[in-house]
C-alpha positions as CSV (number, residue, x, y, z in Angstrom):
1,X,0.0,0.0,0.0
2,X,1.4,3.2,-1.1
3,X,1.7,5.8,2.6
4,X,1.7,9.5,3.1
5,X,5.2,8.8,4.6
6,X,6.9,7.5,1.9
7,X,5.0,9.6,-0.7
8,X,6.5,12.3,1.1
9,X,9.8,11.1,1.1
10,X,9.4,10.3,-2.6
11,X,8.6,14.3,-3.3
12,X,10.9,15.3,-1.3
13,X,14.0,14.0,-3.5
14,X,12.0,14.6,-7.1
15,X,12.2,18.3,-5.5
16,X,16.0,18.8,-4.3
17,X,17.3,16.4,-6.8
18,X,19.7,14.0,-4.9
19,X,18.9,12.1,-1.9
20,X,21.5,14.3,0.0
21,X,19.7,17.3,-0.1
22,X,16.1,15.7,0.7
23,X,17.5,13.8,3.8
24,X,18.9,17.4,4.9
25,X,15.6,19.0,4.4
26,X,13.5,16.3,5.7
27,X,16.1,15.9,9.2
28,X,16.8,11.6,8.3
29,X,19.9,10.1,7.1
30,X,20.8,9.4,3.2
31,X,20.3,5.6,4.6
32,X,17.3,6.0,6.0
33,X,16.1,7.9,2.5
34,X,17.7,4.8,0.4
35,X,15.2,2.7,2.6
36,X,12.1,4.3,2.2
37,X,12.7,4.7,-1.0
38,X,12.9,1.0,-1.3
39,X,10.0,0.4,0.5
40,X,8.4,2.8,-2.2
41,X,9.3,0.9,-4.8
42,X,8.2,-2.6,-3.3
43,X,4.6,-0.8,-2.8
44,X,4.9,0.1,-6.7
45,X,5.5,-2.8,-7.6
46,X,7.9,-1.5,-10.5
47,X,11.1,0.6,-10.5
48,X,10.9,4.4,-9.3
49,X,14.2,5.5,-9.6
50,X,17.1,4.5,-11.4
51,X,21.1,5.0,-10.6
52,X,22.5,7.5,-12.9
53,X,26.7,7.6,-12.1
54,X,26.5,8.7,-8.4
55,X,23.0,10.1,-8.1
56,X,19.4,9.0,-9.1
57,X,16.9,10.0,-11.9
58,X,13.3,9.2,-11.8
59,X,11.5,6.8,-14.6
60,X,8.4,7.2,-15.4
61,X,7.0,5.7,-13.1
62,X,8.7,7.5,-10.4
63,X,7.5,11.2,-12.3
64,X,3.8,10.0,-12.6
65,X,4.1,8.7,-8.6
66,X,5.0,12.3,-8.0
67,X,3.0,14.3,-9.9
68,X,-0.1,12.3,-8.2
69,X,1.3,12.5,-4.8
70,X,0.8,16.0,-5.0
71,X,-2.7,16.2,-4.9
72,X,-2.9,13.3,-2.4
73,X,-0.7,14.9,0.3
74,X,-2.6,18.3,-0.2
75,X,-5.9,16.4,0.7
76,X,-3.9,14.8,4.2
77,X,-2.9,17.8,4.7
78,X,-6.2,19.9,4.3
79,X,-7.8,16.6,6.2
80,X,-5.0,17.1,9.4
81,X,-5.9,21.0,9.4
82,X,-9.9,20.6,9.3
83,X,-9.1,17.9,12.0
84,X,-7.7,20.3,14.0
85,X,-10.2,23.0,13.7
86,X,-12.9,20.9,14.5
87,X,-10.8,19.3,17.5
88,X,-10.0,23.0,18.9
89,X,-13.6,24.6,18.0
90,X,-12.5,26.9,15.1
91,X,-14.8,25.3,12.8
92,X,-17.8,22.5,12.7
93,X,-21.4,22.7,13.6
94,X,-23.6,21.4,16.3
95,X,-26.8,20.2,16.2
96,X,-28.9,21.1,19.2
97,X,-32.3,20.4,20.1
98,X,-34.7,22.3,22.7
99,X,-38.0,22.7,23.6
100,X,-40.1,25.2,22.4
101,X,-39.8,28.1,25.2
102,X,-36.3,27.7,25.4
103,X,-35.5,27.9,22.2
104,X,-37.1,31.4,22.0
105,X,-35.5,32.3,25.0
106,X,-32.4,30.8,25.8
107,X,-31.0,29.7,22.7
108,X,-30.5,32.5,20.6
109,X,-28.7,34.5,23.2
110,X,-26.5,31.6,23.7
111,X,-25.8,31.2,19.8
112,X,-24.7,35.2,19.6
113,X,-22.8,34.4,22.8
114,X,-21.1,31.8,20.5
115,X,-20.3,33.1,17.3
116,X,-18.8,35.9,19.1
117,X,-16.2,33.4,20.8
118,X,-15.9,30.5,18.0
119,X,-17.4,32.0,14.5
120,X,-16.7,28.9,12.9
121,X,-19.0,26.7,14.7
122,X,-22.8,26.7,13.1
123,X,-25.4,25.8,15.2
124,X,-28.7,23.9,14.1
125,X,-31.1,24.4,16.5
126,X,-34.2,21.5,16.5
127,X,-37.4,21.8,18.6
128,X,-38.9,18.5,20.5
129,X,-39.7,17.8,23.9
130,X,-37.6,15.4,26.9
131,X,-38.4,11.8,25.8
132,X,-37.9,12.6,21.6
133,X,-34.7,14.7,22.6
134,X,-33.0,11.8,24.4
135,X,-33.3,9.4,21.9
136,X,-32.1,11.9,19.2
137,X,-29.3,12.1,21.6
138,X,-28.0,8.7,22.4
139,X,-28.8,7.7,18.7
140,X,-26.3,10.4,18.0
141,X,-28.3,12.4,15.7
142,X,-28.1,15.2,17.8
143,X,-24.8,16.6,19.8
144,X,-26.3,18.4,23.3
145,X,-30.7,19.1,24.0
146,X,-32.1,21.7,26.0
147,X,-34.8,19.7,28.5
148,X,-37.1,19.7,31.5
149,X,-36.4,17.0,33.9
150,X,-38.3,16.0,37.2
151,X,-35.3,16.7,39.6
152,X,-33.2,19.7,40.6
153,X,-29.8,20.8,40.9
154,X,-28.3,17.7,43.2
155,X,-30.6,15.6,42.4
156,X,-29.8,14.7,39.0
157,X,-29.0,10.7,37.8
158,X,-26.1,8.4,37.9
159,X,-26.8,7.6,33.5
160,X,-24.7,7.4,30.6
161,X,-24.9,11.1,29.5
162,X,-23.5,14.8,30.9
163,X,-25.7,17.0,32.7
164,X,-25.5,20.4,32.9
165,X,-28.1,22.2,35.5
166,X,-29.6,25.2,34.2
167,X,-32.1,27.0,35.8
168,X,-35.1,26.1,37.9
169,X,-37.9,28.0,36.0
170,X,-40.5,29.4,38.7
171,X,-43.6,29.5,37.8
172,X,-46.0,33.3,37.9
173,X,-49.8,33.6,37.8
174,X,-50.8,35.6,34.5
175,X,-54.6,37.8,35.3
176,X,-56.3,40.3,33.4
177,X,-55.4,44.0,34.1
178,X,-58.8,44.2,35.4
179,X,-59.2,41.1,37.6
180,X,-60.2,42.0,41.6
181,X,-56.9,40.7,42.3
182,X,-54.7,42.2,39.9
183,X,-53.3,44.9,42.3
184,X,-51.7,41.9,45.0
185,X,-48.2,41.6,44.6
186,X,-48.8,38.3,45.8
187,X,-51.9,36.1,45.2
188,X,-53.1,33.3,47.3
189,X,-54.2,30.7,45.5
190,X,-56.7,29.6,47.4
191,X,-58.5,33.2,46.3
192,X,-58.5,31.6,42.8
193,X,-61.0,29.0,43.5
194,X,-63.6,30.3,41.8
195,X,-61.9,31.4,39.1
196,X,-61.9,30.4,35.4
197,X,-58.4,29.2,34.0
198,X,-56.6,29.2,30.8
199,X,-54.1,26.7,30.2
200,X,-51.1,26.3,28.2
201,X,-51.3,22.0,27.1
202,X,-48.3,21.6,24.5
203,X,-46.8,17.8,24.2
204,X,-45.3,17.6,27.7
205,X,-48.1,19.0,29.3
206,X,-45.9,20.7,32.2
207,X,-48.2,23.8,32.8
208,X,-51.3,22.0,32.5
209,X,-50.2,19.5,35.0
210,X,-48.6,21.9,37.7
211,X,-51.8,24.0,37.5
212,X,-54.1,21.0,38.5
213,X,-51.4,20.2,41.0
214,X,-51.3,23.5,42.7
215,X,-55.1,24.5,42.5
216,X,-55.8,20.6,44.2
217,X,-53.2,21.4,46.9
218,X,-55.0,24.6,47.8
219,X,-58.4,22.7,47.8
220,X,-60.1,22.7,45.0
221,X,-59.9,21.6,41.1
222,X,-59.7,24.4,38.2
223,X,-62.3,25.1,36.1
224,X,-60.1,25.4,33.0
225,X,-62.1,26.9,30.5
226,X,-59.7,27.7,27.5
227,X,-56.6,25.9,26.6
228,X,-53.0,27.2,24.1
229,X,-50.2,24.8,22.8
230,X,-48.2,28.0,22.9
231,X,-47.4,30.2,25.7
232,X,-48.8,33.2,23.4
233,X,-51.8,32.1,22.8
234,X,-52.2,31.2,26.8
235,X,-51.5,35.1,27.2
236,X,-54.2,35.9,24.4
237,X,-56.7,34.6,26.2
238,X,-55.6,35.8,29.7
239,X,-55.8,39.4,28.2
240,X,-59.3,39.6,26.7
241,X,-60.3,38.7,30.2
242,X,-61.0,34.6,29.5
243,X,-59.6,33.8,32.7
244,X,-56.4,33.3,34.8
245,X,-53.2,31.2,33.9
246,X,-49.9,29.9,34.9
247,X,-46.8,30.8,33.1
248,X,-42.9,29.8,33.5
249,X,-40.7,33.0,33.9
250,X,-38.5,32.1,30.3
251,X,-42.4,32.3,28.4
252,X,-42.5,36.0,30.0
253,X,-40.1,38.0,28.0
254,X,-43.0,39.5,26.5
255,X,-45.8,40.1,28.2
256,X,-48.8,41.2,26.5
257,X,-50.8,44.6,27.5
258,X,-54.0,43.8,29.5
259,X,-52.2,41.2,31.6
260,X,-50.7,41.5,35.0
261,X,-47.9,39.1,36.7
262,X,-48.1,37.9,40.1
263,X,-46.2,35.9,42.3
264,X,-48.3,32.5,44.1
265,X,-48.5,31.4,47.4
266,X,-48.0,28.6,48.0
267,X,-45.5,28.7,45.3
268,X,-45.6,25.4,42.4
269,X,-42.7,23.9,42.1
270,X,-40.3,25.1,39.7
271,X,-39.5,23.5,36.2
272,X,-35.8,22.0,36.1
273,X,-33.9,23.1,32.8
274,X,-30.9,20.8,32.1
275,X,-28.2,20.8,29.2
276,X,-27.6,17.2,28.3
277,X,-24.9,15.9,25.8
278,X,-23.1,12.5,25.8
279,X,-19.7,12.4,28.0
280,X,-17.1,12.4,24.7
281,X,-18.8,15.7,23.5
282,X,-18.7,17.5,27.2
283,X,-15.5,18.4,26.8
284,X,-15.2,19.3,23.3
285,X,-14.1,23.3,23.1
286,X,-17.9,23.9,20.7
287,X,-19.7,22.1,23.7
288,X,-17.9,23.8,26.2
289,X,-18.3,26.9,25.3
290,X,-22.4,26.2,24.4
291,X,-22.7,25.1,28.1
292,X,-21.1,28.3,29.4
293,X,-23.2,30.5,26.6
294,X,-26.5,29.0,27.9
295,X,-25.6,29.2,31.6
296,X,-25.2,33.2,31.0
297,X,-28.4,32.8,29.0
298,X,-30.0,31.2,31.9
299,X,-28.5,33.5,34.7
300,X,-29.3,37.0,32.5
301,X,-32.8,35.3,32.4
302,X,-33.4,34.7,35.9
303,X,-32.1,38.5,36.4
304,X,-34.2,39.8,34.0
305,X,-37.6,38.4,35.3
306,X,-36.9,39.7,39.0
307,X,-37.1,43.2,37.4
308,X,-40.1,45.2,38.6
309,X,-41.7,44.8,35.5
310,X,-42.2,41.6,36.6
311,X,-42.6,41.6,40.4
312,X,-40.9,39.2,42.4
């Protein structure tokens, strides 16, 4: 089989013109040079070089070998130096999937975060929720996902993949500008018994779930009369007056006129926002430098919503 190696070697004396001169510029010995050269040949299968009085002249064999080495140790080389790109995050992409509210509000801060550190690294960002974004994961058709888990900081699992905590995602009360209520900082939400809710029901069901949850645990069951598979539409309805509804903080970056947001007590529990990736990607410099972007995505968020615009 014909090597870089001894391709190399091979160019190197077509190029000075005795094997002297391309053992000096290559660091070996003239023996060493005879040898490889040898080797070459044996590879070939035919002669590469013949003796002419002291020196050596190429057949024409040894001319074509060269002239189509060329192009074959451009492309090793070209091959070594994308390697390393890739290896050191100069260049690549990474294919990253979240679910829908975080990738409008976590993700593309994170990306500009990014491309401002490693402008050759493109990200393709993919939308799907926990159980679709694990698979894609550990079939490896995705590199790190952006997911709600059922456990918190220190509580996460001893698995096969790399966990990164987030944020935990507290949970507000959305009411109309209007409601009798509107004006508590804080609402009780025992006072919302009689209330009529909205709810926001996308695939996971998280909201619609920690509403019943939290309404039951005051005493009573909501009488959900309206129900979104986006947070949006959730805060459409809340602001013609169709009733009350629970929100996470990252769905509140914009908050529609008409609507008020309040603080519960007793408090739901908190969504838990993870980065996942497998272990040989976590410490890969694109991977890296995604976990710190979203963690300064995640901490400017939590800053942001503690703002009096909306109360804390």
């Amino acid at each position: 089989m014909l090597t870089p190696r001894l391709l190399v070697v091979h160019r190197a004396v077509l190029e000075a013109g005795t094997l002297t001169a391309a053992a000096t510029s290559l660091g070996y010995t003239v023996s060493a040079v005879s040898q490889q050269l040898a080797a070459l040949e044996r590879e070939a299968g035919q002669p590469l070089w013949e003796k002419v009085g002291r020196g050596v002249r190429p057949t024409p064999a040894g001319v074509l070998l060269g002239e189509l080495a060329v192009p074959i140790l451009a492309g090793i080389e070209e091959a070594e130096t994308r390697l390393e790109d890739l290896r050191s995050g100069r260049s690549g992409r990474l294919r990253v999937v979240s679910f829908h509210t975080a990738g409008e509000s976590l993700l593309p801060s994170a990306i500009a975060t990014l491309q401002r550190s490693l402008p050759g690294i493109v990200v393709h960002p993919l939308v799907d929720e926990t159980e679709g974004a694990l698979r894609r994961l550990r079939a490896a058709e995705v590199d790190a996902v952006i997911v709600v888990e059922p456990y918190g900081k220190d509580e996460s699992p001893a698995d096969d993949l790399h966990r990164t905590h987030l944020l935990d995602d507290e949970y507000r009360i959305l009411l109309p500008a209007d409601h009798p209520l509107a004006r508590r900082r804080t609402i009780e939400v025992a006072d919302l018994a009689d209330a009529d809710w909205v709810v926001t029901s996308g695939h996971a069901q998280y909201v619609r779930a920690a509403t019943v949850d939290v309404c039951r645990r005051a005493g009573f069951t909501p009488h959900i009369v309206a129900e979104g598979d986006e947070f949006s539409l959730t805060q459409g309805y809340v602001a013609v007056g169709l009733g009350v509804a629970l929100a996470p903080l990252i769905a509140l970056d914009a908050v529609r006129r008409n609507i008020v947001v309040r603080r519960l007590r007793p408090a739901p529990a908190p969504r838990h926002i993870w980065l996942i990736t497998r272990p040989p990607l976590a410490t890969q410099p694109p991977v890296r430098a995604l976990t710190d972007a979203l963690r300064r995505a995640s901490a400017e968020s939590h800053a942001r919503h503690q703002h009096p615009g909306v109360p804390p």
